[in-house]
C-alpha positions as CSV (number, residue, x, y, z in Angstrom):
1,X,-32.9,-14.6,34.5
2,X,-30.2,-14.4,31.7
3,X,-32.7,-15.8,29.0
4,X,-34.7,-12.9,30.1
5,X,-32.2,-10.5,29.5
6,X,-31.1,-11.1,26.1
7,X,-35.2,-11.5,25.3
8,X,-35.8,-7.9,25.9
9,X,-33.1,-6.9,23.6
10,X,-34.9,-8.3,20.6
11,X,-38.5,-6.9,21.4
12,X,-36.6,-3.3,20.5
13,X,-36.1,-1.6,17.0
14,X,-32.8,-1.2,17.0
15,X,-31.3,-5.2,18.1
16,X,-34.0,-6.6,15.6
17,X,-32.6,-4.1,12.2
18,X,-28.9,-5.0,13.3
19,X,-29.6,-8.9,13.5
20,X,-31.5,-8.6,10.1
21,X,-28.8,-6.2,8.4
22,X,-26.0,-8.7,9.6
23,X,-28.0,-11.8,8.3
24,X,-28.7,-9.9,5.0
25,X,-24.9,-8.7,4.5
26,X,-23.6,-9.2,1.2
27,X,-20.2,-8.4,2.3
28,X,-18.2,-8.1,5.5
29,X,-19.8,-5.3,8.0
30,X,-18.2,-3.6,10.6
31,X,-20.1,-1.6,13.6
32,X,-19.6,1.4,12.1
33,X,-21.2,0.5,9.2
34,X,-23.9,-1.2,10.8
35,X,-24.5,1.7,12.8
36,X,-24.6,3.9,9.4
37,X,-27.3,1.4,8.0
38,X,-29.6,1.3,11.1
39,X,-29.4,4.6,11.5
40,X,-28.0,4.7,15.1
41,X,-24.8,5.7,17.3
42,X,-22.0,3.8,17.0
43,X,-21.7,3.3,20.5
44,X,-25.5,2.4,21.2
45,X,-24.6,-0.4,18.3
46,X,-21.2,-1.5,19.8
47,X,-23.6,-1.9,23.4
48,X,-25.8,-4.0,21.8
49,X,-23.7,-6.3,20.1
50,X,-21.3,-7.0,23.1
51,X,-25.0,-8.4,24.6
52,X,-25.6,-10.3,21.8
53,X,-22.2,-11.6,22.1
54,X,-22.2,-13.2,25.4
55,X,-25.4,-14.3,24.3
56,X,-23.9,-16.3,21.6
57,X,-25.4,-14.4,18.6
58,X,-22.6,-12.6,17.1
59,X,-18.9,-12.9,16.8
60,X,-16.2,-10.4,16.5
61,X,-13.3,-11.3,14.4
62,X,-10.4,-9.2,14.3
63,X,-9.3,-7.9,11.3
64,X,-6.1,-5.5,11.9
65,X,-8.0,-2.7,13.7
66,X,-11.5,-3.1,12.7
67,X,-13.5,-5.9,14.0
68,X,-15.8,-8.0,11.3
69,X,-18.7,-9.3,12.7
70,X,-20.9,-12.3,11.8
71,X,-23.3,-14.0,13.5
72,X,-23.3,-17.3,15.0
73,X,-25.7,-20.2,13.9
74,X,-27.8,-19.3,16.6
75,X,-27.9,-15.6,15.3
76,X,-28.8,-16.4,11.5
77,X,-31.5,-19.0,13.4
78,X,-33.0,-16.3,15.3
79,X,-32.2,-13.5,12.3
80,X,-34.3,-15.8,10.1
81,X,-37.3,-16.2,12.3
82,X,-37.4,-12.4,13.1
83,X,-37.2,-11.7,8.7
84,X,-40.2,-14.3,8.7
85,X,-42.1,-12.1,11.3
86,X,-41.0,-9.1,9.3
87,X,-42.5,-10.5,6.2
88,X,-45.7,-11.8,7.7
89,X,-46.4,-8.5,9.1
C-alpha cells in the first residue's frame, strides 16, 4: 500500500518538475525557490516533498533557517529515469 502511495505522486505534474529541477540544480535550492521555478505554492511544494521524504527521495539539510534540499540516490535514480521519459517524449 505505501509503494502505491508514493507512485501516484510521480504520475502528477508538479512531483515530476520538482524531482527534475532538484536533479538538474546547479546550486543549492531551497523550497522556495523550487516552488518559484515550478511555478507552484510554497506550501503545495513543502507537501510534496515531506512525501518524498519518508519515501526516501529527498533530504532536508538544515542550513541556519532555510532547509537545502537534495535528493537521495534513489531520488537522482528515479529523477534520471523520469528526464529519460521526458526526452523520449
Amino acid at each position: 500500500m505505501k509503494a502505491k502511495k508514493i507512485f501516484n505522486v510521480f504520475f502528477r505534474e508538479k512531483p515530476a518538475l520538482m524531482l527534475l529541477e532538484l536533479y538538474h540544480a546547479k546550486s543549492e535550492i531551497y523550497a522556495s525557490s523550487l516552488a518559484k521555478e515550478i511555478d507552484c505554492t510554497y506550501s503545495h511544494v513543502v507537501k510534496i516533498l515531506q512525501q518524498m521524504e519518508k519515501a526516501g527521495l529527498v533530504n532536508f539539510n538544515k542550513t541556519g533557517r532555510l532547509k537545502l534540499l537534495t535528493l537521495t540516490k534513489k531520488g537522482t535514480e528515479i529523477a534520471e529515469y523520469i528526464d529519460k521519459i521526458k526526452n523520449l517524449i
